[in-house]
N, C-alpha and C positions, 0 to 999 in steps of 0.2 A: 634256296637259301633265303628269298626277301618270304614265303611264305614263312619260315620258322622265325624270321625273325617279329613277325607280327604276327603269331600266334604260340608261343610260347610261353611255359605254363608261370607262376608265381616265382615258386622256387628257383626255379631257372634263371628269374630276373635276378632274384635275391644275391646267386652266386657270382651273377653280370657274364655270365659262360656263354661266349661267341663261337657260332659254327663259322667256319673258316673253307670246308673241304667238302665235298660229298661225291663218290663215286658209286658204281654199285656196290654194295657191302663195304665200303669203307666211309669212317666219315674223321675230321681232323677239327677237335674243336680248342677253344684259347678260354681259360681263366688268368683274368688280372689278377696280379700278386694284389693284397689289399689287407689292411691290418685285420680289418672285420672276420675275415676268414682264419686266421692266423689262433695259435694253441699259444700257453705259457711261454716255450721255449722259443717262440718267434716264428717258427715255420708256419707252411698251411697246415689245418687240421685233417687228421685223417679222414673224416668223415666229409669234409668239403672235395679231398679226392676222390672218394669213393660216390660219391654225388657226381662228379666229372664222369667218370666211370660208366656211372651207368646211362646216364644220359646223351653221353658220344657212342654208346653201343647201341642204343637204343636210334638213333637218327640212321646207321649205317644197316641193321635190321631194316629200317623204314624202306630204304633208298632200293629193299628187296621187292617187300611183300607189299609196298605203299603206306601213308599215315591212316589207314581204314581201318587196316589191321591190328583188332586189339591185342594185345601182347602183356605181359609182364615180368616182373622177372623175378625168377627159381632161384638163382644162385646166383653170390660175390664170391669169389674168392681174391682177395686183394693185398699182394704182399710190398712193403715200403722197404725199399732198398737204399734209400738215404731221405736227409731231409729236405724239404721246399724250403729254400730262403729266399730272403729278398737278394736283391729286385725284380728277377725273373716270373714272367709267368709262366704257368702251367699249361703244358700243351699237349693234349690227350690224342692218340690214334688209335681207332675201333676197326676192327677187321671181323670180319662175319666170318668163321672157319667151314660150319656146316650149317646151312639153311635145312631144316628138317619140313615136315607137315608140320609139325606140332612144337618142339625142342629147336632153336637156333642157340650156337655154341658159339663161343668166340671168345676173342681177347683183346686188351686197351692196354696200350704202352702210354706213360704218360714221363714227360720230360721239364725239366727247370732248370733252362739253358740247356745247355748238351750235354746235361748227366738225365741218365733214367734214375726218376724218384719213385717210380711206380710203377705194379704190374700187374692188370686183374684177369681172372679167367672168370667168366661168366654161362649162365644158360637164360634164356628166357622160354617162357611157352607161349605161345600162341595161343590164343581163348576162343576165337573165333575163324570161320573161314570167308577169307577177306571175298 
């Protein structure tokens, strides 16, 4: 975790998105509620969840194949079951379902307080053999 947290990319900084959790295939990370992120109607912005999304799927992938392994990702599928309000932050859990050779599958629950605001199902492919 103090590695991700000193080499962690721009964007990442941008969102202030703190990992929190890392087990193998699973990783639990924290965005601060923050105006800056926030849409017209005062919630988070979809897209700043779906940034959580992928980047807490992305560290619990890691936690498989290692950070050597270059990866990227095939598919979001991200569906919003209510809205992010304040005060709460958002707090994303990535679970790795199937580590493939090639294809890892998985899913991110993501929560604002103790309601789920979030649900992505994802793929990444693997580019490289680590």
């Amino acid at each position: 975790m103090q590695r991700w947290d000193r080499e962690k990319a721009r964007f990442v900084q941008t969102l202030d998105l703190r990992l929190e959790h890392v087990e193998r295939g699973k990783a639990r990370m924290r965005m601060p509620f923050r105006e800056e992120v926030t849409n017209i109607a005062g919630g988070v912005h979809g897209g700043a969840i779906v940034s959580l999304c992928d980047t807490c799927f992305y560290v619990a992938l890691a936690s498989i194949y290692g950070r050597e392994q270059l990866t990227t990702t095939a598919s979001i599928s991200c569906s919003f079951l209510r809205p992010a309000l304040p005060p709460h932050d958002l707090i994303a859990e990535a679970t790795v379902l199937k580590a493939g050779k090639r294809i890892v599958y998985g899913e991110v629950h993501v929560y604002s307080g103790d309601q789920l605001t979030a649900h992505a199902v994802m793929n990444f492919l693997n580019t490289n053999k680590p």
